[in-house]
N, C-alpha and C positions, 0 to 999 in steps of 0.2 A: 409701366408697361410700354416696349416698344410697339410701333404698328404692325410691323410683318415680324412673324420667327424666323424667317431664313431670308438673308437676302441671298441672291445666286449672280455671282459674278461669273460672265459666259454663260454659254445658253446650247455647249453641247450636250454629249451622251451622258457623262459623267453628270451635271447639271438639269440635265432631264431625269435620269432614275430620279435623283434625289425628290424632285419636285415631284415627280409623279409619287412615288412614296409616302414622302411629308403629306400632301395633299388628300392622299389617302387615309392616314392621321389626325386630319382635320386641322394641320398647320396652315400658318398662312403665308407665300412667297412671294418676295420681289427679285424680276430677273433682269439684271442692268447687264448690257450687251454692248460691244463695243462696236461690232460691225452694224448695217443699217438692215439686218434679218436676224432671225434666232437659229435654232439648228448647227452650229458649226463646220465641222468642214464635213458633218452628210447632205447638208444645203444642198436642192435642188432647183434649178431655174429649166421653166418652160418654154421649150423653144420648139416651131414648130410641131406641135405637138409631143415632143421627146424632152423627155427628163432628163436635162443634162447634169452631171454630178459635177456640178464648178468648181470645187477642190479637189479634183483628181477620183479616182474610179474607187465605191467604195464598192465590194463583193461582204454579205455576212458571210461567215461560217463561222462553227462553235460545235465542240464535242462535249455540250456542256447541257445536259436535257433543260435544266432549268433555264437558264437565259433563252433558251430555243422557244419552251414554251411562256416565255414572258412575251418575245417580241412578238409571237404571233398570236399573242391576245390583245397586241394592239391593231397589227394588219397582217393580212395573208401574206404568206411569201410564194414566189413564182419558181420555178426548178431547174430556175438558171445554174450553168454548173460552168467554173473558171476553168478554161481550156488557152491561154493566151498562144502566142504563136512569134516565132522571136524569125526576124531577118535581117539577116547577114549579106547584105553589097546584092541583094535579091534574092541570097537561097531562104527557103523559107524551111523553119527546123516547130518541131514540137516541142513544149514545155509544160509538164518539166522535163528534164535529162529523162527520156526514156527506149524503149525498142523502136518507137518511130524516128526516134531523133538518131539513133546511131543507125537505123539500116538507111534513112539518109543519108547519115555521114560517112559510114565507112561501105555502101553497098553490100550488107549484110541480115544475115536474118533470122538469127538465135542468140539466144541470152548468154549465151555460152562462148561464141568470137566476139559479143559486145564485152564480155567482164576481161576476155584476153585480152584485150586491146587495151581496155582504161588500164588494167594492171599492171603490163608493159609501162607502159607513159607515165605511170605514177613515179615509176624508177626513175626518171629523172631528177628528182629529186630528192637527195640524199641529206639524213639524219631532221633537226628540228627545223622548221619553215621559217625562213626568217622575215618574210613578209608576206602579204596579201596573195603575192602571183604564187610563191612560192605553194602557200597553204592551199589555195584552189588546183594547182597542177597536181600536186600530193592528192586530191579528194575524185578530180577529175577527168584527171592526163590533161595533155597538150591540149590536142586537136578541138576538146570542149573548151577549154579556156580560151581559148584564141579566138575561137568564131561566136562565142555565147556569152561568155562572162568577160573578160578584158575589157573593150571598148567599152560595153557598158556599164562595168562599176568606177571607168575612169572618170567617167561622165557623171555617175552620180555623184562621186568625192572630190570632181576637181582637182585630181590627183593622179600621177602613174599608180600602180598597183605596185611597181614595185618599193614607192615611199609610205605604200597603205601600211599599219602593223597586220596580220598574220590573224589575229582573234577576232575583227571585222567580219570573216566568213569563218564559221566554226564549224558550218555542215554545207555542202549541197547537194539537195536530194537525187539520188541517181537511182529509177527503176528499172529495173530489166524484165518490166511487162508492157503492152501494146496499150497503157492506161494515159491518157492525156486530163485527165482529173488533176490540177494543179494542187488540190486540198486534200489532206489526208482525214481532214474533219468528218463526223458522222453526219453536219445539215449544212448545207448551204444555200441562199438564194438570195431574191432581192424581191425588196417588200412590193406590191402590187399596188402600182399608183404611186411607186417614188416616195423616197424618207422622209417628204415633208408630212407624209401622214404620219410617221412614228411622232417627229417632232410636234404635232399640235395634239397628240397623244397625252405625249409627257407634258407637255407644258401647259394643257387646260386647267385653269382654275386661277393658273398667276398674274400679277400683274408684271406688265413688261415694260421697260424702259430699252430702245434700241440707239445707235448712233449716240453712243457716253460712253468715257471713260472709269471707269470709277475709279480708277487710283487718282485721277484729278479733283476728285470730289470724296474723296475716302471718307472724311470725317462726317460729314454730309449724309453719308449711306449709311455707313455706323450706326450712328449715330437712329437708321428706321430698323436697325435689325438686332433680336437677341443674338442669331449666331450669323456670321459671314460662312456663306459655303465658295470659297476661291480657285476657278477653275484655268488663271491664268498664271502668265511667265514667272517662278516662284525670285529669279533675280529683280527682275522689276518689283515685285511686291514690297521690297526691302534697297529698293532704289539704289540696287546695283553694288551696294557697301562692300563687297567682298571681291569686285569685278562683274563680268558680261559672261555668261553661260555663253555656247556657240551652238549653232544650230546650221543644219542645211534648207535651203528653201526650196522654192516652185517656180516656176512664171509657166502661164497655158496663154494656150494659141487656140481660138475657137473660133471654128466658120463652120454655115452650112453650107452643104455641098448640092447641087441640083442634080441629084441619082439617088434610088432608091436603094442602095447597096454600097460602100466605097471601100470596106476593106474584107468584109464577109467572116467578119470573127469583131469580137469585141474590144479585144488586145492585141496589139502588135509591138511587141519590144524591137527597138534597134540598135540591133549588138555591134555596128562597127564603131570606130571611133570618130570618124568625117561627119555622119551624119549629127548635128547638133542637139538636135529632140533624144529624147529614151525613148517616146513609144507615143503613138497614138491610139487615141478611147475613141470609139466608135459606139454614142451611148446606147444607139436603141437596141440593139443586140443584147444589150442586160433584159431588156422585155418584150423581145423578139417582134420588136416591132413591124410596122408593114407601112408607116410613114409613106407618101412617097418622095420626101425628100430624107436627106441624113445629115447630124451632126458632129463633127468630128473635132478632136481638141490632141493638139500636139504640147507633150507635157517635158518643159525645159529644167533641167537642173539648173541650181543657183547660188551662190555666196549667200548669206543672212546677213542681210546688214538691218539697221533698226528703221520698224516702218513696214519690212516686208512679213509674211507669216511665217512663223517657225513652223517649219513639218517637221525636222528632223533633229533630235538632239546628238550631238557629236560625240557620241560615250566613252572617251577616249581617257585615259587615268588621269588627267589636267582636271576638264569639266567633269570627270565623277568627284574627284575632290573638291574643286567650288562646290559644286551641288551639296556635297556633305557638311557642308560647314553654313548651307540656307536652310539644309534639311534641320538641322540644331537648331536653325531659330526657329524654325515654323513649330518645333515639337512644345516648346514653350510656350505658346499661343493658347490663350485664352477661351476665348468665343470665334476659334476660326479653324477651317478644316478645308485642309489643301486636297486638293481629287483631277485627277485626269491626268493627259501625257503632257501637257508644261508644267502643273503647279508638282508633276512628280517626276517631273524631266526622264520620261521613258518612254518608249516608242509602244503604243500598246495596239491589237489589234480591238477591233468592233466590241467584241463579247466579253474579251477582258477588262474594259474598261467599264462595260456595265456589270462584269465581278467584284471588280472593286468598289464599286456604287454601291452594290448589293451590301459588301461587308461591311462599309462602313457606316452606311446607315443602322444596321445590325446594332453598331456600336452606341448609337442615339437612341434605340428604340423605334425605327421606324420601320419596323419589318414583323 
């Protein structure tokens, strides 16, 4: 008999159902964590009295009654609703693409000269999109691409748009109601008291090891656990044998500010291409705070090179292929069960991630 049935490598979402589940079950968990906190990137540091989200700004939402009612059997949530607000060289536009944003843009004020307008501009381009600019001008006309989306997904791919492929953006949402609700979701909020409560939710009852790697010690961990539950980089895991997955990364900028107010919204995207930042988070606005100071965090696109964090997997037909060919080996694995958005190299949001927690525990008996 080993010590613990689960060890849990990483200590986010994915990693927390489980433990919370298993523990429910009456299993026993060890969670070796590579960074020197648990919680992943919904990690919260107290500053100032303000929950700052140190991995970039998470919002829940989920049209998913069951996950809705799971996390709020762990903490309340607040009725915070994502209304972000994008600016352009100072004009300030609504998002998502809707009636406040074109009677902005074009000084108008029915749904009816807003859909003339995109439809016109969409003609500009003729027959299949052959790239990124192309596919969003076809979705959006000119005038939104150019002041909304260009600069800014240049910024997040390191790349012109017009060397992006075309399936990168598949949809962008364009309403022609007076709705600034970024979420078509039925719940949204943010938990009350900051995610570090979810996180000492899920993870009560385990024992925890922070600041380790366990792939430097694999045999070591193994060696305490009937099953490995593996919530990191699934190419590392297999130490790269087939090549290096790609990823896009982060770097934040975070200062407090001496004012009670600094951007008066929670998000601000910046859509030109000069400005260097995508956007600054404005935390205490997720919890409508009254602080009298504010924290604010300017969030840079990056290269991934190894060492920094992977946010973003580059899903592009190269790395879907690698990925296919780790995914074969992981399916062969014994005592081990890959979960989350690296060890499944997919960009997932909040509630999907804990669906798939959900189901694969399912898979174990622990639901």
């Amino acid at each position: 008999m080993k010590k613990y049935d689960y060890v849990l490598v990483g200590s986010g979402l994915f990693a927390g159902v489980w433990a919370y589940l298993a523990r429910k079950k009456g299993k026993t968990c060890l969670v070796v964590e590579k960074r020197d906190h648990i919680g992943g990137n919904i990690y919260c540091q107290d500053v100032e009295g303000i929950h700052v989200h140190k991995y970039g700004a998470h919002i829940f939402h989920t049209s998913n009654r069951e996950v809705w009612d799971f996390v709020n059997s762990l903490v309340e949530f607040n009725r915070y609703t994502n209304s972000p607000v994008a600016n352009y060289k100072g004009e300030m536009y609504n998002m998502p693409f809707n009636m406040n944003t074109f009677s902005k843009m074009w000084n108008i004020s029915t749904p009816e000269e807003a859909r003339a307008i995109i439809e016109k501009q969409k003609e500009s381009v003729a027959g299949e999109p052959k790239n990124l600019e192309e596919q969003a001008i076809s979705l959006v006309g000119v005038d939104i691409y150019r002041k909304l989306v260009k600069g800014y997904t240049e910024k997040q791919w390191g790349r012109d748009c017009t060397e992006l492929p075309a399936f990168i953006i598949k949809r962008l949402p364009v309403r022609y109601t007076y709705d600034n609700n970024y979420f078509n979701d039925l719940y949204q909020g943010i938990p009350m008291g900051g995610y570090n409560v979810i996180i000492e939710k899920l993870f009560e009852g385990c024992d925890m090891e922070t600041g380790v790697d366990y792939l430097e010690k694999k045999e070591y961990y193994d060696s305490l656990g009937e099953t490995i539950v593996y919530t990191g980089t699934l190419d590392s895991f297999y130490q790269y044998c087939f090549g290096k997955l790609e990823y896009r990364s982060l770097r934040f900028e975070t200062e407090v500010k001496n004012t009670d107010n600094y951007q008066g919204v929670a998000v601000v995207n910046y859509t030109d291409r000069e400005t260097p930042y995508t956007r600054i988070i404005e935390h205490k606005h997720f919890e409508f705070g009254t602080q009298p100071k504010t924290v604010i965090t300017r969030e840079y696109p990056a290269d991934w090179q190894e060492g920094m964090e992977p946010y973003y997997p580059v899903n592009d037909q190269r790395n879907q292929e690698l990925y296919e060919k780790y995914a074969a080996l992981a399916k062969k694995e014994k005592n081990v069960i890959f979960g989350g958005r690296l060890a499944e190299y997919k960009y997932y949001d909040m509630d999907k991630v804990i669906e798939s927690a959900f189901n694969r525990a399912g898979e174990y008996g622990l639901r």
